[in-house]
C-alpha positions in Angstrom: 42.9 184.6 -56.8 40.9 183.8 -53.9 41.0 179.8 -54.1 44.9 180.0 -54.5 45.2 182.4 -51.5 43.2 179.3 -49.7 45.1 176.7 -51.6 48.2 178.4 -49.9 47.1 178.6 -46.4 45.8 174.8 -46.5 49.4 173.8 -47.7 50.8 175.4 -44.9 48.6 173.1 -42.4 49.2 170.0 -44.4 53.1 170.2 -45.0 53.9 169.5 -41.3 51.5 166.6 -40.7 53.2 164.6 -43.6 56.5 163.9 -41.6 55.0 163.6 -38.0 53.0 160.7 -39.9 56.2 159.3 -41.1 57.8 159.3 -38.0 54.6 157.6 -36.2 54.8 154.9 -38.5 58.7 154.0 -38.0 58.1 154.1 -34.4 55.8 151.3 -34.9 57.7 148.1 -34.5 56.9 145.4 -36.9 57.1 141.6 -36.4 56.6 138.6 -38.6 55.4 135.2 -37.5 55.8 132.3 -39.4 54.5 128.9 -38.5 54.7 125.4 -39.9 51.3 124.1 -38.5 48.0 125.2 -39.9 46.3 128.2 -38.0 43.5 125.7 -36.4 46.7 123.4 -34.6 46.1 122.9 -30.6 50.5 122.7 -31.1 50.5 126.3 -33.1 48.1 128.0 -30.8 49.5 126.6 -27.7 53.4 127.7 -28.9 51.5 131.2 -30.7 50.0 132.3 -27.3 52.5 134.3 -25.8 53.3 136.2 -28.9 49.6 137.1 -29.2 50.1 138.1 -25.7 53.1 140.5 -25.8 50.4 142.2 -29.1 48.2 142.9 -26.7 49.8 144.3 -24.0 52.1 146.3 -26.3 50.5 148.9 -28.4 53.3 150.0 -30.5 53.9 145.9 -32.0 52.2 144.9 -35.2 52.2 141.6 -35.4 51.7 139.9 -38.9 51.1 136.2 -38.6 51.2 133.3 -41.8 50.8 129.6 -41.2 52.3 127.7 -44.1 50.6 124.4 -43.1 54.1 122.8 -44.2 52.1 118.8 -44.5 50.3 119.9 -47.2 53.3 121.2 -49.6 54.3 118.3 -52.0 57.4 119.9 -53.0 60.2 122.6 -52.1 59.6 124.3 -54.9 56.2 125.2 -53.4 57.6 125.6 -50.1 60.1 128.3 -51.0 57.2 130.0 -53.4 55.3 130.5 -50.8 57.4 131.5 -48.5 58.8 134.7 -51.1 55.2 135.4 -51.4 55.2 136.4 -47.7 58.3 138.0 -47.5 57.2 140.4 -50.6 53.7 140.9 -48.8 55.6 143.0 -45.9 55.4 146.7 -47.0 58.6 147.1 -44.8 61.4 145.8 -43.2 60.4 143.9 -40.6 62.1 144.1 -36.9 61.6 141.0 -36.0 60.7 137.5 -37.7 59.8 134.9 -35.6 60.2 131.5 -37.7 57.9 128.5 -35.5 58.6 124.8 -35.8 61.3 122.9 -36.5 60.2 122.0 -40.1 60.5 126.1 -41.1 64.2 126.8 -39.2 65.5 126.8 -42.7 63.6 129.3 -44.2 65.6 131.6 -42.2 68.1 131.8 -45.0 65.0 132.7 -47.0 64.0 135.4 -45.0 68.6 136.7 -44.6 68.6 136.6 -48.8 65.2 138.9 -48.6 66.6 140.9 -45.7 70.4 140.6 -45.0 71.0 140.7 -41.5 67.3 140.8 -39.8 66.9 139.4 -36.0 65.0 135.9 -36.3 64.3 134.2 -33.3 63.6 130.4 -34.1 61.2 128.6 -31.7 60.2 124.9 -31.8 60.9 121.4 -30.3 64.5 120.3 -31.7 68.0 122.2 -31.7 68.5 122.0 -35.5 67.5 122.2 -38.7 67.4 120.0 -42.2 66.9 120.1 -45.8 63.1 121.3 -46.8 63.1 118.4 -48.6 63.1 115.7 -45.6 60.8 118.2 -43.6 57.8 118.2 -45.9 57.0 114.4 -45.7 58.0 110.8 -46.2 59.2 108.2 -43.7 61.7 108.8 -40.9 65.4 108.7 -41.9 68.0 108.5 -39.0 71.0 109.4 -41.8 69.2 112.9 -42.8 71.3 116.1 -42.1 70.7 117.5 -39.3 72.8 120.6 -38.3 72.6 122.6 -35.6 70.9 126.1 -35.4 74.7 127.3 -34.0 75.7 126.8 -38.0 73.9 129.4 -38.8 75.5 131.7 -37.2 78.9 130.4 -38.7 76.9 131.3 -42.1 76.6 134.5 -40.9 72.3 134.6 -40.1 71.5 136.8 -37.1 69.3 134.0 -35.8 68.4 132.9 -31.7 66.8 129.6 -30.9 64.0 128.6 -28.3 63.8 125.3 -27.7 61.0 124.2 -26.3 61.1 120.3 -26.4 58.8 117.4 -26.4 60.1 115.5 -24.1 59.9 111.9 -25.2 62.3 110.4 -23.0 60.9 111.1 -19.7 58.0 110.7 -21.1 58.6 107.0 -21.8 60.1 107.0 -18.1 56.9 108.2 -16.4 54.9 105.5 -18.1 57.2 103.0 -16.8 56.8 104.8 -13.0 52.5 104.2 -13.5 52.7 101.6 -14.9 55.9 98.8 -13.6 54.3 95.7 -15.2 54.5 97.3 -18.6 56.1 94.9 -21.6 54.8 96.7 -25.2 54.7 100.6 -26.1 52.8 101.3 -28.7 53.9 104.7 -31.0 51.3 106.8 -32.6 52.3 108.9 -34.9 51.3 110.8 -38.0 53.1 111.9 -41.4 54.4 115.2 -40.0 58.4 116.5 -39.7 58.1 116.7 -35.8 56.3 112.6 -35.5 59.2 111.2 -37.4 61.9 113.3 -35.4 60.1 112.1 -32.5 59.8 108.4 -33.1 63.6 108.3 -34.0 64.0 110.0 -30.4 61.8 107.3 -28.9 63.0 103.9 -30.9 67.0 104.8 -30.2 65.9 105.8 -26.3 64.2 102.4 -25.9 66.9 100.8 -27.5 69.6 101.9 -25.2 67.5 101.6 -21.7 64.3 99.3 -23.0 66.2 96.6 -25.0 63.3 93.9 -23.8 60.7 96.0 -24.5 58.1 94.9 -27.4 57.8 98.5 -29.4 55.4 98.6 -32.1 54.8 101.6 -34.1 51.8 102.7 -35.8 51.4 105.6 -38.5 48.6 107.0 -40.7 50.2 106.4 -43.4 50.1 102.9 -42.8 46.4 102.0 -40.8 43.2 103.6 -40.7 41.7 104.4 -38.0 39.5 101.6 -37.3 42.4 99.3 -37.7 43.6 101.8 -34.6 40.9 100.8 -32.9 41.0 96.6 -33.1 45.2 96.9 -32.4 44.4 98.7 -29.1 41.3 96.9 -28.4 43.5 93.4 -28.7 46.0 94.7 -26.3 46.5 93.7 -22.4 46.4 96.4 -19.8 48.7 97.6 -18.2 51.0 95.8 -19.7 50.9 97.7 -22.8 51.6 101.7 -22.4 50.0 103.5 -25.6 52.1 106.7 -26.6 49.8 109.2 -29.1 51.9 112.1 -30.8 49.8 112.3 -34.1 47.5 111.0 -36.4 47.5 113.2 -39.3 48.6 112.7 -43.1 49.4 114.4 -46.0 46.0 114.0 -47.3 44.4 115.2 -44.4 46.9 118.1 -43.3 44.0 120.4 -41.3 44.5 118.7 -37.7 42.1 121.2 -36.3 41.3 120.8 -32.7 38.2 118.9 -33.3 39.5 116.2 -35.0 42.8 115.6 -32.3 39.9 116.0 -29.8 38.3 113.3 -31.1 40.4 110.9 -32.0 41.8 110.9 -28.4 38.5 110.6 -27.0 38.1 107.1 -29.2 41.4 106.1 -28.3 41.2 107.0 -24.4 38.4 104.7 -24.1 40.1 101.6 -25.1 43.9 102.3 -23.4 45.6 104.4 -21.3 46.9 106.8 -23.4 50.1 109.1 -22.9 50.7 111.7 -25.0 53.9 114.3 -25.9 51.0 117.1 -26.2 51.2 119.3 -23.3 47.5 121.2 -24.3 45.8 117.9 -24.1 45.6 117.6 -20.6 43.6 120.9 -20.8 40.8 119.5 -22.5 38.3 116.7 -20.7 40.2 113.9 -21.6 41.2 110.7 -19.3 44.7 110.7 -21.4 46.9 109.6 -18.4 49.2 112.3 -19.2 52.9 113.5 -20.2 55.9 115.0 -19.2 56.7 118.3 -20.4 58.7 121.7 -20.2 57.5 124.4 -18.0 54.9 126.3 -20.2 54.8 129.3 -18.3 58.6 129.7 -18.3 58.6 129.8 -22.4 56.0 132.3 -22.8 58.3 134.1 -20.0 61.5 133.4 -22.3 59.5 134.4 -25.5 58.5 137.8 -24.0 61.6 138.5 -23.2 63.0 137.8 -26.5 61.0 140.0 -28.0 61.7 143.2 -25.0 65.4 142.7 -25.6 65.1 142.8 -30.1 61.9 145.5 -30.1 62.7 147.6 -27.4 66.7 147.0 -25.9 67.9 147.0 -29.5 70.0 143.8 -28.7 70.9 141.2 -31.7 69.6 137.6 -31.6 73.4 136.4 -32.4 74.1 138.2 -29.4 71.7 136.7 -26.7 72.0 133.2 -25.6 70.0 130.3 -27.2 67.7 129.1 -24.8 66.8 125.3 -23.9 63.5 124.8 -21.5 65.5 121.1 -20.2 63.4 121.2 -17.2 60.2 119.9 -16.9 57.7 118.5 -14.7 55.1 115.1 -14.9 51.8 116.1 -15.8 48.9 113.5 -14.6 45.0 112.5 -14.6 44.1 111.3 -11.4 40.6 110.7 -13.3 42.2 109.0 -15.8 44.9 106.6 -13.2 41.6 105.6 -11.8 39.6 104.4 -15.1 42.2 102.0 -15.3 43.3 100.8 -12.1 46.2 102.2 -11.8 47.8 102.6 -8.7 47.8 106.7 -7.8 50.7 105.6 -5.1 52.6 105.9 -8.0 52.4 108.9 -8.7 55.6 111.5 -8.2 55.3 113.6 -5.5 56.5 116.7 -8.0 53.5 115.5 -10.5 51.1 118.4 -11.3 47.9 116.5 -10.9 44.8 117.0 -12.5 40.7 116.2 -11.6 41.8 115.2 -8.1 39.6 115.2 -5.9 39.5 117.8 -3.8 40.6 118.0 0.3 39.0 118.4 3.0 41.5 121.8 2.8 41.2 122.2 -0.6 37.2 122.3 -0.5 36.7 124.6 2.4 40.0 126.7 2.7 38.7 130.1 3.1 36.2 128.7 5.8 38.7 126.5 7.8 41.3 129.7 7.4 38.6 132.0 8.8 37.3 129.6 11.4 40.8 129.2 12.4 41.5 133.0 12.5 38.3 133.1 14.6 39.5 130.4 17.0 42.9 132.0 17.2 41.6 135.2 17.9 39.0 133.7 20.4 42.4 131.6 21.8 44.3 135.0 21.8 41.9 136.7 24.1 41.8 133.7 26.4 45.0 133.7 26.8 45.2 136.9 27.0 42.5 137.2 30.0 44.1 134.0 31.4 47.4 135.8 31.4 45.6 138.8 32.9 44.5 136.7 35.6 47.1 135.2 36.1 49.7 138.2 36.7 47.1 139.4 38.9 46.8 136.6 41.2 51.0 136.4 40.7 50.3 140.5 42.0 48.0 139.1 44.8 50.2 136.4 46.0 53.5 138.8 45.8 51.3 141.3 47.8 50.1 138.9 50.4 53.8 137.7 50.2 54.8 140.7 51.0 51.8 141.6 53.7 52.6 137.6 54.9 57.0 138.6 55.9 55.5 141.9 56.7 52.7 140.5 59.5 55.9 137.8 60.4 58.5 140.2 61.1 54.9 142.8 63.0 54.1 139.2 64.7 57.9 138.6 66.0 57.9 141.9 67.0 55.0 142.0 69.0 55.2 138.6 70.5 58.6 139.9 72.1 56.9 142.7 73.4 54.0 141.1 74.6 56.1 138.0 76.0 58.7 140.3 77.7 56.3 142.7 79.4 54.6 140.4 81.4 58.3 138.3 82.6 60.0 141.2 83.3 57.0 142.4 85.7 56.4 138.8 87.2 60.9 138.6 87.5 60.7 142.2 88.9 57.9 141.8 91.3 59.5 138.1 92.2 62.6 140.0 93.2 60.6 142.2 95.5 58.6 139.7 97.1 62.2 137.8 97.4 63.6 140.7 99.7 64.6 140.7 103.6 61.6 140.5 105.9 60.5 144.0 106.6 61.8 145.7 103.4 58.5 145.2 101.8 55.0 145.7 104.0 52.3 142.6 103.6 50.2 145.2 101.8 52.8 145.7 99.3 53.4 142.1 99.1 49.6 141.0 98.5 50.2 143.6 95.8 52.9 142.9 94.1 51.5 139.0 94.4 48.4 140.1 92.7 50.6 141.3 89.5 52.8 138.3 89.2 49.5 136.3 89.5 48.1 138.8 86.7 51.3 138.5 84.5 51.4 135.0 84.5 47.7 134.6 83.7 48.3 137.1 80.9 51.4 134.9 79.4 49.3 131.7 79.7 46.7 133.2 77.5 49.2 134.6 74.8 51.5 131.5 75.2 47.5 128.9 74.7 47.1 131.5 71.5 50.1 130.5 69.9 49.6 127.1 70.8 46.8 126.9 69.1 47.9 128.9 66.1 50.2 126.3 65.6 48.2 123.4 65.6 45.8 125.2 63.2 48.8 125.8 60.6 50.1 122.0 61.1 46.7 120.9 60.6 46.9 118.9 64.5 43.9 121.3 65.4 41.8 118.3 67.0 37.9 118.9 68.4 37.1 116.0 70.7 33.2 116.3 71.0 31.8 114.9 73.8 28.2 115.9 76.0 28.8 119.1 78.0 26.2 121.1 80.5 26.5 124.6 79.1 25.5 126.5 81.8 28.3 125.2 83.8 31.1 126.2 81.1 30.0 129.2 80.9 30.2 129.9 84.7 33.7 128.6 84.5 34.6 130.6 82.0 33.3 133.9 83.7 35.3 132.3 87.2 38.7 132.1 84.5 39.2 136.2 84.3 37.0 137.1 87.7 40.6 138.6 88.7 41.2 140.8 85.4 38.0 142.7 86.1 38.7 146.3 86.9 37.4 147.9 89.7 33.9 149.0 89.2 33.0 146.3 86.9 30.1 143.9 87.3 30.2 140.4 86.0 26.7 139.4 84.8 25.3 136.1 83.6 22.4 135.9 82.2 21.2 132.8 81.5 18.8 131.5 79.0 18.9 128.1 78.8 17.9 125.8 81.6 20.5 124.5 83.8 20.6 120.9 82.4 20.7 121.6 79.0 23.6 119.5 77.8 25.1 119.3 74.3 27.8 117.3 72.2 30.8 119.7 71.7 34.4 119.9 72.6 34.0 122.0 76.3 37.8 122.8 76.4 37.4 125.4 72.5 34.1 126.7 73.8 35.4 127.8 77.6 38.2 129.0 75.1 36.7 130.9 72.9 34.0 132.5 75.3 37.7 133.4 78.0 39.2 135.2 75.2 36.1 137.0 74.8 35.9 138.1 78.2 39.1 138.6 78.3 38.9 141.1 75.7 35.7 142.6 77.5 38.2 143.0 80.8 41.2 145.1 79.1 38.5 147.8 77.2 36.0 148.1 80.1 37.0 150.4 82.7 33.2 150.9 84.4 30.0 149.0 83.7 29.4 145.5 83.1 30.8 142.5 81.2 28.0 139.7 81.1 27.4 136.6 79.4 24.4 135.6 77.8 22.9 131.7 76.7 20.3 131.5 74.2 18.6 128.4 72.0 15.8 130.6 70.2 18.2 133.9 68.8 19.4 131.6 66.1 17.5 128.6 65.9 19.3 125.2 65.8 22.1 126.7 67.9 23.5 127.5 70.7 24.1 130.8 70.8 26.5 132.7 73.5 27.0 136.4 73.5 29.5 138.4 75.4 28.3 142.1 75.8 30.2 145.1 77.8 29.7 148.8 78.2 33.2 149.5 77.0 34.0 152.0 74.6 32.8 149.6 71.4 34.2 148.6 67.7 33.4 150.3 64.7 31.2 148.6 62.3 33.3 148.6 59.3 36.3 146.8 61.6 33.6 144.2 62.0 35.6 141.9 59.8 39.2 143.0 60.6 39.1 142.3 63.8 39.1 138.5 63.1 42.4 138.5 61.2 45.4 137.6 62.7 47.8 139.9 64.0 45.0 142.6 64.2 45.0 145.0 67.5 42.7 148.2 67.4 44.7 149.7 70.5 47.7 149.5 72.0 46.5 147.1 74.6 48.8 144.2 75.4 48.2 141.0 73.5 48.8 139.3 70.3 46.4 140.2 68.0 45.5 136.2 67.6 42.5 135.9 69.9 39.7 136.4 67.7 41.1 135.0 64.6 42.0 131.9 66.8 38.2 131.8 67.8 36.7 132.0 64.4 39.1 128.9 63.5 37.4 127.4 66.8 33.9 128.2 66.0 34.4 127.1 62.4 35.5 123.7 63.5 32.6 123.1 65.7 30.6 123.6 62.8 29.7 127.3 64.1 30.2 131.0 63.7 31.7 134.2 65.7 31.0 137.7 64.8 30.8 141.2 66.4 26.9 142.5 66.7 27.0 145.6 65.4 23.5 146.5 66.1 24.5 146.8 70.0 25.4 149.8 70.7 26.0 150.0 74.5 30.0 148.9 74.2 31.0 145.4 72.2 29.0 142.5 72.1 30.6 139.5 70.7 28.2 136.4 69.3 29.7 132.5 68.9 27.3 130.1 68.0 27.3 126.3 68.1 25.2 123.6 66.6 22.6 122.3 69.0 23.2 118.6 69.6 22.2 117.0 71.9 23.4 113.2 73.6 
C-alpha cells in the first residue's frame, strides 16, 4: 500500500511535464538542407555559410544538413533513392527545406510528394531546372529542357529561388579589360551539371560578341592533367586568357579543397588564370581574378529568407524570387604583376586584393592622430592669434577712440589757448590806440608789456604746432652743424627773461668751459631747453629757475638740466607728462611742449626726462650726444 500511495504522488509530478515537453519540441523550428556538392566543396561551404550562420545565432533552428555529392550517382534511380532515404530520416515535418544547386532544384517535387505543400527555398547559380537525368553527368547539351523555377509554381510547389549566379559573361569582359591584346580563351572545365551549364553560357556569349576569338575548351573527361600542363605551357601570354571553372570527374567526384587548391596553384604558375570561383581569391593564389555577385548581400537575402518562413510565417510562393544581377570585379594586384599586366587597367570599382599598402593605408591611425594633434595645436593658435588679434582690434578702437577724443580735447584747447592771448593783445591794442591822455604812459608801458607777453606766448604755441606737424608729415629735418653750447644756452635763458615773475632769479650754472663746441642742430636745442624754461616760468612764483651744463653726469653726453623751486611733478606723471595733449594744471598752453621735445631729443640721437630724485620743485634733464667738429 505504501509503494502505490508513492507510485500515485510521482504520477502526479510526471503527468504535467509530458505536454510542456511536447510543446518545447514544436516550438523548435526544423530545417532541411540539401546540397548537390560533396560536404568538403570550397562552392558548398562558401554558398552553406550563411545558413550555418542564422544556426548559430538562432537557438530555436535545428538545422539538418545532407550532401548528396550528385557526380558520383550513375543513375536516377540512385538519385531519387537517396533522396527518399533523407526525406524518411526526418522524424517530423520539416519547416523549411532548403534544396542547394542547380543540379538538385528538381528534387523539390520529391520532397512536395513526401510533404505536400512544404516551403522550399531553392538556392544556386541558374534560374531553372532539368531532368535528373542530364544533371548527373555526360556532355553539354544546348537542346536539354530547361524550365524555369516559375513552373513550379504553375505545378502547384510552394518553392522560392535565390539565384546567386556565376557570372561568366562579365567575367569574359574583365579579361578582355586586363588584358586588350588577348586572341585565345581557354575553358576549363570539369564533368559536373554547373561546368556544362556554364560553358554553354560562355561558347554562345563569345559567339555573339567574340566571333574572332580562338576558344578552345578543355575537360577532364577528355585530358589529364599533365596534358593541362604542356597545353598551357605552349600558349603565348597575354594573348591567351585561361578561364578555370573545374577539373573534376565522375571518377574522382570528392573535389575537396585541397585538391582545387592545388591544381590552381599548378596552373597559376604557368598562365594567368581567371576563374568563376568567388572563394578562390580567398586563398594565396596569384589567380588574376573574377567577377562575381555581392557575397555579402546573399547571405543577407538567405537570412532573410529564412526570418520571413521560420519566424513571419510567410510562404515561399508568396515572396519574390530573388536575382543577385549585380556584381563587382574582383582582382590580384599580386597576380597583374607576375605577369606584366598593366594594373592601369584595372576598374576603378574593382575590389583589389594584396595591394600594396599606402602611405595612408600603412599609418592611418598615426597620420589621423598626428593630424588631430596638429589641428588641435592649429586650433589653439588660431585661437590665441584670434585672441590677439581682437585685442589689438580692442587697442586700436580704444586709441581710436582716445585719438578723436584727444582731436576734438586738442581743437578745443587750441581755440582756447589761441583766443586768449588775441583777444588780450586786440584788447590791449585798442587801449593803447586811444586819444592822447585817455591812457597814462604808466598804463601804456603796461598794457605794452602784455601785448609783448601775448604775442610771445602765441609764437610759442603757434612754433609747437609747427613742429607737430612736421613730425606727423615726416618733414621734421635736424641740420647738424658745430655750435658753442654755452652760448645757446645763454640765449635761450635771454628768450623768456620777460616771463619771469617777480621774485624769480634766473641762474646759470655752467659746467662746461666756454668753448666747448659740438655738432648738433642749435635751432631744436635753444628749443627744447625755451620750452623748458618756459614751463619753469608759468609754475614758479618765488625762487629760482637755472640752467645747468654738464659732460661728466652722463658720460658721452651733453647733458642740460633745467631746475626750479616751483611746486614740482609727481613721480608717477614722470611719463605722462611727455604725451601729447597732457597739461597737469590749468595753465595756458597746448599740452605739446614736452612731447614735442622728446621727438626733438630723440632725433638728435638723445633723451629728456623729468629727475625725480630732485625734490626742491621740477628739474627737467635733455641730453645730447657729445660730438665734437
Amino acid at each position: 500500500m505504501r509503494y502505490r500511495h508513492y507510485l500515485h504522488l510521482l504520477l502526479v509530478f510526471l503527468l504535467p511535464c509530458i505536454p510542456l515537453s511536447a510543446e518545447e519540441s514544436a516550438q523548435v523550428k526544423s530545417v532541411l538542407v540539401i546540397c548537390s556538392n560533396a560536404e568538403s566543396s570550397l562552392w558548398a561551404q562558401g554558398m552553406l555559410q550563411p545558413v550555418n550562420d542564422f544556426a548559430r545565432s538562432s537557438s530555436d533552428v535545428q538545422i539538418s544538413q545532407y550532401f548528396l555529392r550528385i557526380t558520383s550517382i550513375d543513375n536516377v534511380s540512385v538519385l531519387e533513392k537517396r533522396t527518399r532515404d533523407i526525406l524518411n530520416a526526418q522524424p517530423r515535418r520539416p519547416d523549411l527545406v532548403t534544396l542547394v544547386g542547380g543540379s538538385v532544384y528538381q528534387l523539390a517535387y520529391l520532397v512536395d510528394n513526401q510533404w505536400p505543400d512544404v516551403p522550399v527555398l531553392l538556392v544556386g547559380d541558374i534560374p531553372y531546372f532539368c531532368e535528373s537525368a542530364y544533371t548527373l553527368y555526360g556532355k553539354a547539351n544546348p537542346d536539354a529542357l530547361r524550365r524555369p523555377v516559375s513552373d513550379m509554381l504553375q505545378d502547384g510547389l510552394n518553392v522560392s529561388l535565390i539565384h546567386a549566379p556565376a557570372m561568366v559573361e562579365r567575367t569574359v569582359d574583365l579579361m578582355f579589360t586586363l588584358q586588350p591584346e588577348m586572341q585565345k580563351i581557354i575553358f576549363i572545365g570539369g564533368e559536373n551539371f554547373r561546368c556544362k551549364e556554364q560553358q554553354l553560357r560562355l561558347e554562345r556569349y563569345l559567339k555573339e560578341k567574340y566571333p574572332s576569338l580562338v576558344y578552345k575548351p578543355v575537360f577532364s573527361t577528355e585530358y589529364s592533367t599533365d596534358d593541362l600542363i604542356n597545353i598551357l605551357s605552349n600558349e603565348k601570354y597575354p594573348q591567351t586568357g585561361v578561364l578555370f571553372a573545374s577539373w573534376l570527374t565522375h571518377h574522382d567526384y570528392m573535389e575537396t579543397v585541397s585538391s582545387r587548391n592545388n591544381i590552381i596553384q599548378i596552373l597559376e604558375a604557368i598562365a594567368p588564370v581567371y576563374t568563376i570561383f568567388p572563394v578562390d581569391m580567398d586563398h594565396p593564389h596569384h589567380v588574376i581574378g573574377y567577377y562575381s555577385y555581392d557575397y555579402n548581400q546573399y547571405c543577407r537575402f538567405l537570412a532573410q529568407r529564412f526570418s520571413d518562413v521560420l519566424y513571419n510565417d510567410r510562404q515561399p510562393r508568396r515572396l519574390p524570387m530573388v536575382h543577385l544581377e549585380i556584381g563587382t570585379p574582383h582582382i590580384s594586384w599580386h597576380a597583374m604583376q607576375i605577369f606584366n599586366l598593366d594594373l592601369k587597367l584595372i576598374p576603378r570599382v574593382a575590389v583589389i586584393y594584396d595591394k600594396p599598402l599606402t602611405l595612408w593605408e600603412a599609418y592611418k591611425p598615426a597620420i589621423m592622430w598626428a593630424a588631430f594633434f596638429v589641428m588641435l595645436g592649429l586650433g589653439f593658435f588660431i585661437f590665441a592669434i584670434m585672441r590677439r588679434s581682437m585685442r589689438s582690434l580692442k587697442k586700436a578702437h580704444a586709441i581710436s577712440e582716445n585719438s578723436n577724443r584727444m582731436k576734438t580735447a586738442f581743437v578745443n584747447n587750441i581755440n582756447h589757448e589761441i583766443r586768449t592771448p588775441l583777444n588780450a593783445i586786440i584788447g590791449f591794442s585798442q587801449l593803447l590806440c586811444m586819444p592822447e591822455g585817455y591812457v597814462t604812459n604808466e598804463e601804456k608801458s603796461e598794457y605794452l608789456h602784455y601785448v609783448l607777453n601775448n604775442s610771445q606766448l602765441l609764437t610759442v604755441i603757434i612754433n609747437d604746432l609747427l613742429s607737430l606737424s612736421d613730425v606727423e608729415n615726416g618733414e621734421f629735418v635736424v641740420n647738424n652743424a658745430p655750435c658753442n653750447i654755452h652760448e645757446v644756452a645763454l640765449l635761450a635763458m635771454k628768450s623768456v627773461e620777460y616771463r619771469l615773475r617777480p621774485g624769480v632769479e634766473m641762474r646759470h650754472n655752467p659746467g662746461i668751459p666756454e668753448d666747448v663746441r659740438v655738432l648738433t642742430d642749435e635751432m631744436r636745442v635753444q628749443q627744447v631747453l625755451i620750452n623748458f624754461l618756459t614751463n619753469s616760468c608759468k609754475h614758479t612764483e618765488k625762487g629760482f629757475i637755472e640752467v645747468s651744463t654738464s659732460l661728466t653726469e652722463n658720460p658721452g653726453y651733453v647733458t642740460f638740466a633745467v631746475s626750479d623751486s616751483g611746486p614740482g611733478i609727481p613721480a608717477d606723471k614722470a611719463e605722462d607728462i611727455f604725451e601729447r595733449f597732457t597739461k597737469l594744471s590749468d595753465k595756458q598752453g597746448a599740452g605739446l611742449g614736452l612731447s614735442i621735445c622728446r621727438i626733438i631729443a630723440q632725433k638728435l640721437n638723445g633723451n629728456v626726462w623729468l629727475d625725480t630724485t630732485y625734490t626742491e620743485g621740477a628739474r627737467f634733464v635733455f641730453t645730447i650726444p657729445y660730438v665734437t667738429e
